[in-house]
C-alpha positions as CSV (number, residue, x, y, z in Angstrom):
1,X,114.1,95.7,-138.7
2,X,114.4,98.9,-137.4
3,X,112.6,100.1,-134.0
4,X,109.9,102.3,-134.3
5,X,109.1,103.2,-130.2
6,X,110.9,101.8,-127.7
7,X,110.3,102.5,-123.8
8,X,112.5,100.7,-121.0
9,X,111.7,100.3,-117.5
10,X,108.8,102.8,-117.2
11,X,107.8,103.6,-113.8
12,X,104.6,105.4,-113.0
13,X,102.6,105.5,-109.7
14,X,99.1,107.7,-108.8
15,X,99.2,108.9,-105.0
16,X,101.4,105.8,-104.4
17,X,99.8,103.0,-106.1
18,X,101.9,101.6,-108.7
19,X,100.3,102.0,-112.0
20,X,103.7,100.6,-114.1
21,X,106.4,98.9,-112.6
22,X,110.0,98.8,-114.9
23,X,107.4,98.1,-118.2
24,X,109.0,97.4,-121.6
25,X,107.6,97.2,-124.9
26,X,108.8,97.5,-128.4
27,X,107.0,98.6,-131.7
28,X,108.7,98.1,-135.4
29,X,107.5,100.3,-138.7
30,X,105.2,98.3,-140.5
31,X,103.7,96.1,-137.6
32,X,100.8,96.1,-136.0
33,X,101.7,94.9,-132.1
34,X,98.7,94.5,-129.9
35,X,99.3,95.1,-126.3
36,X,97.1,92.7,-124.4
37,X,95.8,92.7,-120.4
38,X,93.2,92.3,-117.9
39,X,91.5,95.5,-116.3
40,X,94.3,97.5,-115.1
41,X,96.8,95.7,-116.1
42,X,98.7,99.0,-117.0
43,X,98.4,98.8,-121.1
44,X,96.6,102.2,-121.2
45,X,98.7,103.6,-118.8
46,X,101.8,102.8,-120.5
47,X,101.0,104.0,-123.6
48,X,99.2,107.2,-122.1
49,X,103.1,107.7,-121.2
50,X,104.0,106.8,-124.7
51,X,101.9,109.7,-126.3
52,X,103.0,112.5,-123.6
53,X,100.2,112.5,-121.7
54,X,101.8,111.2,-118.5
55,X,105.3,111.5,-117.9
56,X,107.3,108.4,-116.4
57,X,108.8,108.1,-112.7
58,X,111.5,106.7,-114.0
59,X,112.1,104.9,-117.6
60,X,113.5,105.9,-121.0
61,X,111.6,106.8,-123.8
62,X,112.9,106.0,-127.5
63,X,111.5,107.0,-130.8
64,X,113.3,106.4,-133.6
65,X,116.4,105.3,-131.9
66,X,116.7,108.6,-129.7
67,X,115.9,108.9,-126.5
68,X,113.5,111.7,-125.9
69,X,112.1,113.2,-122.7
70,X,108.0,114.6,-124.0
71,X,106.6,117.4,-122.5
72,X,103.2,116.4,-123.6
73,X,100.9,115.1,-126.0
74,X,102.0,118.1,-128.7
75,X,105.5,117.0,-128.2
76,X,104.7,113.7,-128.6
77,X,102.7,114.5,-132.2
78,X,105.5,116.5,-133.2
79,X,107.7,113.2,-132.6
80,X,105.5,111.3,-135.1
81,X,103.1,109.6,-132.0
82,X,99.8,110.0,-132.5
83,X,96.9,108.2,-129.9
84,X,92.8,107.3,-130.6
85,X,91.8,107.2,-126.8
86,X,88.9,104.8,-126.2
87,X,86.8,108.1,-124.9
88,X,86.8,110.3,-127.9
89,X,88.5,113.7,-127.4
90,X,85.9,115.4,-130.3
91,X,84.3,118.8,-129.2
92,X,80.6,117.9,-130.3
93,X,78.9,120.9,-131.5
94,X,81.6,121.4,-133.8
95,X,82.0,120.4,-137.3
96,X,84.8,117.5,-138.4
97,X,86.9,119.6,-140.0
98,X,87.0,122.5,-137.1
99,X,88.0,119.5,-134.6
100,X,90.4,118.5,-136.7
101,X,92.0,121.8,-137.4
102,X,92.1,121.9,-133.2
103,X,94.3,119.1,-132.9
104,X,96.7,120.3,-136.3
105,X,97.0,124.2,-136.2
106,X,98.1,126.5,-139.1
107,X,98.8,129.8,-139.1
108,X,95.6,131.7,-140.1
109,X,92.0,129.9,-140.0
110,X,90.6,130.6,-143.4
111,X,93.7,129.4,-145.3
112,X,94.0,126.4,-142.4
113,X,90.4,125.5,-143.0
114,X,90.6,125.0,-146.3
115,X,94.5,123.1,-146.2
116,X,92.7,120.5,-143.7
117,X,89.5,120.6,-146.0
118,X,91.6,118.9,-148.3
119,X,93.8,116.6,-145.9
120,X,90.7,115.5,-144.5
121,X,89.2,114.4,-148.2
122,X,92.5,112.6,-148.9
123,X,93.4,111.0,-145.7
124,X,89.6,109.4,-145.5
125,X,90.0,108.5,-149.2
126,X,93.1,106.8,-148.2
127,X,91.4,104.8,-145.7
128,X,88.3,104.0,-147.2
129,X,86.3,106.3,-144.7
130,X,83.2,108.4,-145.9
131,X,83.9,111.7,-143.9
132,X,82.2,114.7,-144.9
133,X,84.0,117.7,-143.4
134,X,81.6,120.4,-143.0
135,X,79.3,117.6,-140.8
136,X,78.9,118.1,-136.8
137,X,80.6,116.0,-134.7
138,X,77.3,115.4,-132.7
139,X,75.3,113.7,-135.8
140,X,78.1,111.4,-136.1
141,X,77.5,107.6,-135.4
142,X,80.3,105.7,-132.7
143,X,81.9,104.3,-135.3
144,X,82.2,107.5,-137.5
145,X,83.5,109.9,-134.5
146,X,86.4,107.1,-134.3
147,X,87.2,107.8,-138.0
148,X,87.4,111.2,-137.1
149,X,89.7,110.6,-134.6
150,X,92.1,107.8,-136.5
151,X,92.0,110.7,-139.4
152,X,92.8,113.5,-137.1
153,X,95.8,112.1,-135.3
154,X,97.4,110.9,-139.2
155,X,97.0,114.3,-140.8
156,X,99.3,115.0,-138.0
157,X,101.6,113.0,-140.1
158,X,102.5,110.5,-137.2
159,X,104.4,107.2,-138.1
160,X,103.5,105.4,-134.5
161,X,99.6,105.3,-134.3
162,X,98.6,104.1,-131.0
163,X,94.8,103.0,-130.6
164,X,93.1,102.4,-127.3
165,X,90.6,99.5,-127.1
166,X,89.2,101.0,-130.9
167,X,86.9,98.2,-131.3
168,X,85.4,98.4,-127.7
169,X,82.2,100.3,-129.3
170,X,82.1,98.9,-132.5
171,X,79.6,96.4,-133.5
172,X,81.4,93.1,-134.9
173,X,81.0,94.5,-138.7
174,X,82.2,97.9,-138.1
175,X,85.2,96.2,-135.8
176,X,86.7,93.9,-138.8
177,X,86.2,97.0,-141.4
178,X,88.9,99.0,-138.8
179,X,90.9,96.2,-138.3
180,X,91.3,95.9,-141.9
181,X,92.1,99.3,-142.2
182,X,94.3,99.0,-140.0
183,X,96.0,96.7,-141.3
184,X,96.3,98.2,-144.9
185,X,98.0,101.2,-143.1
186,X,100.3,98.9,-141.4
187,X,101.5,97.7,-144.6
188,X,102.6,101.3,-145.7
189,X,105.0,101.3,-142.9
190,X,103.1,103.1,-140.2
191,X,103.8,101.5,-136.5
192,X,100.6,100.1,-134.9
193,X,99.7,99.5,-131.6
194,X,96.9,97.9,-130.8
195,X,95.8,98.0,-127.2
196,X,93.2,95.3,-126.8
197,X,91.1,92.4,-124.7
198,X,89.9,90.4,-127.5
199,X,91.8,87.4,-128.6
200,X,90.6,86.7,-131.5
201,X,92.0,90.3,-132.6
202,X,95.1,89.6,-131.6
203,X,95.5,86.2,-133.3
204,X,94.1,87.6,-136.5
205,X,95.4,90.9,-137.0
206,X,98.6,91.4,-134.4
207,X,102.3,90.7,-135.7
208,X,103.1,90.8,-132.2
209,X,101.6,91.0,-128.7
210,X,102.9,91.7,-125.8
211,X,100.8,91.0,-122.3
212,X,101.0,92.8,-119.4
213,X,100.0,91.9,-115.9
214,X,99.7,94.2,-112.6
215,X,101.8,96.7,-114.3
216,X,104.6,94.5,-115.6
217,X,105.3,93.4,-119.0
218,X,105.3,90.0,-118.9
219,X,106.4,88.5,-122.2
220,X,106.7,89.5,-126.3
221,X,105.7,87.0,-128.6
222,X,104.2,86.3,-132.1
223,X,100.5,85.3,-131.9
224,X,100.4,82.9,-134.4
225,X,102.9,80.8,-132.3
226,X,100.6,81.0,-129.3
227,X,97.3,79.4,-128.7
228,X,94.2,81.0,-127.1
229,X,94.6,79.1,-123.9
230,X,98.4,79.9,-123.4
231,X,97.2,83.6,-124.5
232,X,94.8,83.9,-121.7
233,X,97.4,81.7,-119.1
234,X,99.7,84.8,-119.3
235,X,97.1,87.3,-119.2
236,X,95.4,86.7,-116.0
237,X,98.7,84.6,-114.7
238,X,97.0,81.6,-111.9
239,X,96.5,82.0,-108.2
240,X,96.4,79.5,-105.5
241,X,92.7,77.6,-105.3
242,X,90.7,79.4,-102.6
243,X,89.7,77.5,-100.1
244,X,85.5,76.5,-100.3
245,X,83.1,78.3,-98.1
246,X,80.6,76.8,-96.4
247,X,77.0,77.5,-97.9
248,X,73.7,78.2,-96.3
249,X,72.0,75.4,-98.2
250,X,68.4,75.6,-99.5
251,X,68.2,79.6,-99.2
252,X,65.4,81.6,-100.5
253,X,66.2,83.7,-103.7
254,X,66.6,87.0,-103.1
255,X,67.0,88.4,-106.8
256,X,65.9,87.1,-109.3
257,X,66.8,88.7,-112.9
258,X,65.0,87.7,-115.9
259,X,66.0,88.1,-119.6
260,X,66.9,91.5,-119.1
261,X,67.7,93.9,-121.9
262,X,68.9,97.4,-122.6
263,X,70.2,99.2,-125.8
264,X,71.7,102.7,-125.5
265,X,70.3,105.7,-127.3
266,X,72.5,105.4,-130.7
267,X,71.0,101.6,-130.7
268,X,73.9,99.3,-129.4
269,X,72.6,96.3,-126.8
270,X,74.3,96.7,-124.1
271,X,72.4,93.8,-122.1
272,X,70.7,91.2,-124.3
273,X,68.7,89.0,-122.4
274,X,70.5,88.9,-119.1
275,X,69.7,86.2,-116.5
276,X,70.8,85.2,-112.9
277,X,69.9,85.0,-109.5
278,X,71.4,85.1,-105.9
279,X,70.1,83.5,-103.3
280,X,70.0,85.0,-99.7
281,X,73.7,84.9,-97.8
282,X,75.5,84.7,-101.1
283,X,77.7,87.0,-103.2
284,X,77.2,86.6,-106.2
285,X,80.2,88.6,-108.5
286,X,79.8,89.7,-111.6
287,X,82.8,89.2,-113.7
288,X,84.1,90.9,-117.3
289,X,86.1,92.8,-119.4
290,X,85.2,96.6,-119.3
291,X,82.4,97.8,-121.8
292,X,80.7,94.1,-121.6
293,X,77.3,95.9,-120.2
294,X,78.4,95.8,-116.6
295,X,77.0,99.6,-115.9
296,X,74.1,99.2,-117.5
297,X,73.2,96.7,-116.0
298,X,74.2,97.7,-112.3
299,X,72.4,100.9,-113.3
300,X,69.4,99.2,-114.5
301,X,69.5,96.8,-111.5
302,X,69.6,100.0,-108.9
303,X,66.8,101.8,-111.3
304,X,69.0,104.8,-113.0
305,X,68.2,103.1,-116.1
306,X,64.9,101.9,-117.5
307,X,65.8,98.6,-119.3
308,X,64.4,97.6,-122.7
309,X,62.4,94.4,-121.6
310,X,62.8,91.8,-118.8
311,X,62.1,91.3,-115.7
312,X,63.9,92.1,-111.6
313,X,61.9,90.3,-108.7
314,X,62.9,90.9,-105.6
315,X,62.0,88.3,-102.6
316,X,58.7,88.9,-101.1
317,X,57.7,92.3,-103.7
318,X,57.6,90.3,-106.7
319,X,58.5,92.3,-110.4
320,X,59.9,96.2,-108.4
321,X,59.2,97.7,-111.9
322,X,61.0,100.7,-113.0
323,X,61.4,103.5,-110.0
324,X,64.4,103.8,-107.9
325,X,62.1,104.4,-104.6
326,X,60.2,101.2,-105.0
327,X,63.6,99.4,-105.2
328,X,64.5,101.0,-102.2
329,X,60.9,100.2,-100.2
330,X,61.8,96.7,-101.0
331,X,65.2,97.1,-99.8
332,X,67.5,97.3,-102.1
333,X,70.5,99.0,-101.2
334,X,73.1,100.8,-103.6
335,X,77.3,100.9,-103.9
336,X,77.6,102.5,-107.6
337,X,80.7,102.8,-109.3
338,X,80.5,106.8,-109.5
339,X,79.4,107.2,-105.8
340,X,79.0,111.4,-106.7
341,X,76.8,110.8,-109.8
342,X,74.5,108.0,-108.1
343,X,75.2,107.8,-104.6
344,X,76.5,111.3,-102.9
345,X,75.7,114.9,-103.4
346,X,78.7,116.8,-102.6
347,X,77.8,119.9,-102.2
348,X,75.1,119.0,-99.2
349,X,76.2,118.2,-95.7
350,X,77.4,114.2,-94.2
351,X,74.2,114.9,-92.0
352,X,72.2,115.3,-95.3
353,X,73.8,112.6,-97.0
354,X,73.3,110.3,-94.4
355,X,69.7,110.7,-93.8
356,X,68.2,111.4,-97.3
357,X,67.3,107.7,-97.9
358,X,65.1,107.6,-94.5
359,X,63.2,111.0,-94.8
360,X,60.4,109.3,-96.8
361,X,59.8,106.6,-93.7
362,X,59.0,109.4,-91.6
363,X,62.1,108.1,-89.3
364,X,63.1,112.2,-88.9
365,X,59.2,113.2,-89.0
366,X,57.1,115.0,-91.0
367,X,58.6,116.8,-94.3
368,X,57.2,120.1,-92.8
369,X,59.0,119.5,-89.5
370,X,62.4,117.4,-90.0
371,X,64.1,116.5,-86.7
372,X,67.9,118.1,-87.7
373,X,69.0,116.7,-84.5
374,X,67.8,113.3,-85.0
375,X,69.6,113.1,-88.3
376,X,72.9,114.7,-87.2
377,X,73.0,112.0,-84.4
378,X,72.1,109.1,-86.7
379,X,75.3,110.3,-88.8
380,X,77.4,110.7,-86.7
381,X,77.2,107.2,-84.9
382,X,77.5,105.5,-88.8
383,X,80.3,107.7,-89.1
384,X,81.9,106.5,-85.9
385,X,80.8,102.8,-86.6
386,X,82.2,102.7,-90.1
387,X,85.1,104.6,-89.2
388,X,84.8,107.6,-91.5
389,X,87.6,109.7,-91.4
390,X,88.2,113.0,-91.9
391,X,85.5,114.5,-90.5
392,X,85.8,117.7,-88.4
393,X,81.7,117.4,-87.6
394,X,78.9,115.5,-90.2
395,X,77.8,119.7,-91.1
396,X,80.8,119.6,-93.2
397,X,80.1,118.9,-97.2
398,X,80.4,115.4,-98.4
399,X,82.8,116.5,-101.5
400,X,85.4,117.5,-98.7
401,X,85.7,113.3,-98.0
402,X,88.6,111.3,-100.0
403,X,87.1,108.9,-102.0
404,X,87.5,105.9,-99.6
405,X,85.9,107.4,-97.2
406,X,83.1,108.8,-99.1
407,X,82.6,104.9,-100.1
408,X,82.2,104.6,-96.6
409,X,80.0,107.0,-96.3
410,X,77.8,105.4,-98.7
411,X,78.1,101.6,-96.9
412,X,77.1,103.1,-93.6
413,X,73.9,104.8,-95.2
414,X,72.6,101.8,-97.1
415,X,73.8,99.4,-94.8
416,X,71.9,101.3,-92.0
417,X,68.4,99.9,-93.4
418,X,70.4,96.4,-93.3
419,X,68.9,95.4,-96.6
420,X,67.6,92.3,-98.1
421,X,69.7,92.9,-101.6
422,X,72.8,94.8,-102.3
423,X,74.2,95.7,-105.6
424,X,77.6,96.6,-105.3
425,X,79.5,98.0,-108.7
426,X,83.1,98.2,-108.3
427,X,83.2,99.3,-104.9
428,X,87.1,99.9,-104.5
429,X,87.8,101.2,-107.4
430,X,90.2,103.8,-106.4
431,X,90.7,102.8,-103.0
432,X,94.0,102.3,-100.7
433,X,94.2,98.4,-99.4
434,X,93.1,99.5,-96.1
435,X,89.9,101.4,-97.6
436,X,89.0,98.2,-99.6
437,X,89.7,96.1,-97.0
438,X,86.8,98.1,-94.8
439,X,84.2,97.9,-97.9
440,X,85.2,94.2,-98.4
441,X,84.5,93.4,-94.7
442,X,81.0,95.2,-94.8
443,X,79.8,92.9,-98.2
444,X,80.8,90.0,-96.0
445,X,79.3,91.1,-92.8
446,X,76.3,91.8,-95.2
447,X,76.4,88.1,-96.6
448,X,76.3,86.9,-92.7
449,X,73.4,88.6,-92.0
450,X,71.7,86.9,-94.7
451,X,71.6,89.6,-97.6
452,X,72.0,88.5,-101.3
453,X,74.9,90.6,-103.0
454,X,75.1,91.3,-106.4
455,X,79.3,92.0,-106.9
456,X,80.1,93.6,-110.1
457,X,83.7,94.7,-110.5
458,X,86.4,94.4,-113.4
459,X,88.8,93.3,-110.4
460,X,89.0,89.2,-111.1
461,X,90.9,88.9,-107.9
462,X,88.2,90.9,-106.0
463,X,85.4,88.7,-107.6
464,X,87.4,85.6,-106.9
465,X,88.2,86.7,-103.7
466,X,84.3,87.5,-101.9
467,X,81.8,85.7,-104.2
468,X,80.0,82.6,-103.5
469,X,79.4,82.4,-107.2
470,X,80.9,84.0,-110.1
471,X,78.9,85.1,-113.7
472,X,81.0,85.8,-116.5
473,X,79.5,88.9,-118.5
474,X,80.5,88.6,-122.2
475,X,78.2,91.1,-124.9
476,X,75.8,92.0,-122.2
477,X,74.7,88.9,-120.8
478,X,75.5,86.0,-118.5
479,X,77.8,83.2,-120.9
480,X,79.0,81.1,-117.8
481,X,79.0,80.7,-114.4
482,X,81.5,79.3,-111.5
483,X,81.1,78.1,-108.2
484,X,84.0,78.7,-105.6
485,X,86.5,78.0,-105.4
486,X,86.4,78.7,-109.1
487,X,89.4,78.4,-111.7
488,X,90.6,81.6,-112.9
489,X,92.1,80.5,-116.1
490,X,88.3,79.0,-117.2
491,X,87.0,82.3,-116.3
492,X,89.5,84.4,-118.3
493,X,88.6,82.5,-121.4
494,X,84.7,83.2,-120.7
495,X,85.7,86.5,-120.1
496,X,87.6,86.7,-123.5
497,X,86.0,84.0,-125.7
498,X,84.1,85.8,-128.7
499,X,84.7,89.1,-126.8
């Protein structure tokens, strides 16, 4: 059988962090070959350089059997590739068909409208999909916008359809109706690739699959020849046993989470009945693919969201309700993924940023009569102690920080009230080694001094690395848990299990 995309020894790095290292992968007309991997385990990346959108350090690209250098995603349409991103690319306030003609231009609108009119009534008809053009984009359900997108990328007229986690926000009904689809379309002799987490997927609807790990491709194979286990071996690959720490023994709790729950506005549960706790001078991580209900509930747990039902005690304050400030009364402190949407404001000073949380105590006086002084010297000894770079004086914005050291920023501010709880969501994402390194050291300095961390991060080697205990989240709640040293294989199949 004839090859339908072929790329050889991609190479791809962001500001010197190796995204792909010498990658292969093959896909054949009439296949549909899933692409499985942990977090970052380059799959997106790879096939982001697949569809133009990032062009390889070094590599070949083949399509068709001709090796082809894209100078973007157009070039890459025009070359029959076509890509459904996991984060829609649909302009809302638009109708289907006027997003559609955005991606697929003719040469006048009113004759264009009405050619994709009609493309757009055939190509869902084809596929079984109930797409009125003429509706907006913003009344559309989940799983309709990602019809709109499948359909939008094929009356492109590609023959390699790639599709990006497509089942990530689907519930499992709408999931096995796409897979289904996709699969019919397969049969015509379109190339699929499906980029996925979920086993079961793969071992029911992928030809092939071919796993990547830490940017490498690490084998092709046929799914049905494999079984779950030996799937999820090569997936997250093993690691020497850590060696056991020494516990604290009969701690008090210090959070306590009861059957929490929390569905998004469009109705989805995104945490159904989560429950745990972490005892004081414990980490306690928070494993799980991506899109499991990990930021809702960090964001639920730090009060940005108000959660459906259940329940967050916190030693010695009981249930903290629903506001952020009585979280923070009964010290809670806060590491959020998106540091400028929870934790920073970048247009104010270091000083500013620094000092906000304590205002309220009264530690910088009155709010009529703020001590400036008082809060410039406070920042500027956290950004000495936490060894903040880049700072000419703490006047300067915030947004002018690199991202570790804005992190830093953030660990010296809500470490400075040396809280009781700490909920800590992906702290080094982004981050150089040495960066992480600095944030890693501060959660354990944290744990030493008694504080119960909450550690949520799509890392497995960061959870595996600081916690005490480990929580697998699977379809927003807790489905196992692990005490170190803890096997990584039996958490990659509770991370993947019925995902």
């Amino acid at each position: 059988m004839s090859v339908a995309l072929e790329l050889e020894g991609i190479r791809k790095s962001f500001d010197g962090v190796v995204a792909l290292n010498d990658a292969v992968f093959r896909a054949r007309p009439g296949e549909v070959h899933a692409l499985l991997g942990e977090n970052g385990a380059g799959k997106s990346s790879l096939m982001n350089v697949a569809a133009g959108l990032y062009a390889p350090d070094a590599g070949r690209i083949i399509i068709g059997g001709e090796a082809v250098s894209l100078s973007g995603p157009s070039d890459a349409r025009a070359r029959g590739i076509g890509m459904v991103h996991q984060h829609f690319k649909l302009v809302k306030p638009f109708t289907i068909a006027e997003n559609i003609l955005l991606a697929n231009r003719r040469p006048s609108y009113r004759g264009g409208m009405q050619d994709i009119r009609a493309a757009i009534k055939k190509q869902a008809a084809e596929l079984g999909f109930d797409l009125d053009p003429e509706r907006r984009v913003e009344g559309l359900t989940v799983a309709e916008q990602q019809q709109v997108e499948i359909v939008k990328v094929l009356v492109g007229g590609v023959r390699i359809l790639i599709l990006d986690e497509p089942t990530a926000v689907l519930t499992d009904a709408e999931a096995e109706r796409l897979l289904e689809t996709i699969s019919g379309l397969a049969a015509s002799g379109t190339a699929i690739v499906l980029v996925t987490h979920k086993l079961h997927e793969v071992k029911k609807y992928a030809d092939a699959v071919t796993i990547m790990r830490g940017g490498k491709t690490v084998t092709t194979l046929d799914p049905k020849q494999a079984t779950a286990a030996e799937l999820t071996e090569l997936t997250v690959g093993q690691t020497a046993p850590l060696p056991a720490r020494s516990q604290r023994g009969n701690t008090s709790t210090m959070l306590n989470v009861g059957a929490l729950t929390y569905a998004r506005p469009d109705g989805r549960v995104m945490l159904n009945g989560a429950t745990f706790f972490v005892r004081a001078g414990e980490i306690y991580g928070i494993a799980g693919v991506s899109g499991n209900g990990q930021a809702e509930l960090a964001e639920t747990l730090i009060g940005a969201r108000e959660p459906t039902s259940g329940e967050i005690f916190l030693d010695g304050v009981g249930n903290v309700g629903n506001a952020p400030a009585t979280r923070r009364a009964a010290a809670l402190a806060a590491i959020p993924a998106d540091r400028y949407a929870y934790a920073l404001a970048g247009g104010l000073s270091i000083a500013d940023n620094f000092s906000v949380a304590s205002i309220r105590s009264g530690r910088y006086g009155s709010l009529a009569m703020i001590d400036r002084a008082a809060m410039r010297r406070d920042a500027a000894a956290a950004v000495k102690e936490y060894d903040v770079q880049g700072v000419r004086n703490v006047g300067q914005k915030a947004a002018l920080l690199s991202g570790g050291n804005a992190q830093k920023l953030v660990i010296a501010r809500e470490f400075s009230r040396e809280p009781a709880v700490i909920v800590a969501h992906s702290p080094s994402r982004g981050l150089d080694a040495r960066a992480s390194a600095a944030v890693h050291e501060s959660l354990l300095a944290a744990r030493e001094r008694g504080a119960g961390v909450v550690l949520i991060s799509e890392d497995l080697d960061e959870v595996l690395s600081l916690s005490d205990r480990i929580g697998v989240m699977n379809k927003g709640r807790i489905v196992a848990e692990f005490d170190r040293p803890a096997d990584r294989q039996a958490i990659g199949r509770a991370m993947v299990d019925h995902a």
